[in-house]
C-alpha positions in Angstrom: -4.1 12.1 -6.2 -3.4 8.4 -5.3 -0.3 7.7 -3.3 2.3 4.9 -2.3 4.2 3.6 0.9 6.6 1.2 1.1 8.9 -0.7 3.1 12.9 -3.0 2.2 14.0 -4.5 5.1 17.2 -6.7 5.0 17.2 -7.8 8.9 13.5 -8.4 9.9 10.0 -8.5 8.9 7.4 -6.2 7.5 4.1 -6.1 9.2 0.6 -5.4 7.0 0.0 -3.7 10.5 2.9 -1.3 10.0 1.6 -0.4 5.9 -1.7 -0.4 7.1 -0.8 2.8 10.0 1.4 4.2 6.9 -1.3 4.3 4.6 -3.6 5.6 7.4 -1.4 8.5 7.1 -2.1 9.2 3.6 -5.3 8.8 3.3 -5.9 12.2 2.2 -4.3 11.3 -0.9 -7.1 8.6 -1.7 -9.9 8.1 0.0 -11.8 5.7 -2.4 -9.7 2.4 -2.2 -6.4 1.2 -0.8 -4.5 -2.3 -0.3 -1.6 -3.8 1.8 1.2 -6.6 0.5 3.8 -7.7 2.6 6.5 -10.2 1.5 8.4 -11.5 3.5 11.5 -14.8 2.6 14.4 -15.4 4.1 17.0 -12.1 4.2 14.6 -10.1 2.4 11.2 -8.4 3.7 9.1 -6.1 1.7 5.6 -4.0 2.5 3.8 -1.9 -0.3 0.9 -0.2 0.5 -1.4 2.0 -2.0 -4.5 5.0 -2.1 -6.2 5.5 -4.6 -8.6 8.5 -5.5 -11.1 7.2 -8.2 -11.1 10.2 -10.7 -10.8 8.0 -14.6 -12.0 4.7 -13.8 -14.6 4.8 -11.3 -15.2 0.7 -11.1 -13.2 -1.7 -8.9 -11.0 -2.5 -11.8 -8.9 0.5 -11.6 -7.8 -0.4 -8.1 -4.5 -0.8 -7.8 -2.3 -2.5 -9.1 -4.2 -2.1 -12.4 
């Protein structure tokens, strides 16, 4: 089963580093592929990480986001 971390930060930043360790911990959930965004403006930081376990669509195009 693929899974999904994520960090909303109103008074800092978001580091890929700090996704990357989250998605280390659920890495269980999909070993197959995984990716980091961080976003971060003025008054507003974001991080999304993702896992994904390959089960219908077995090519790079199913990584997410599809």
């Amino acid at each position: 089963m693929c899974g999904i971390v994520g960090i909303v930060d109103t008074g800092g930043s978001v580091s890929p580093v700090e996704i990357d360790a989250m998605r280390a911990c659920i890495a269980h959930r999909g070993p197959d592929a995984g990716g980091t965004f961080t976003g971060n403006t003025p008054g507003f930081f974001v991080g999304l990480g993702a896992q994904r376990l390959s089960i219908v669509d077995l090519t790079a195009a199913g990584n997410m986001p599809m």
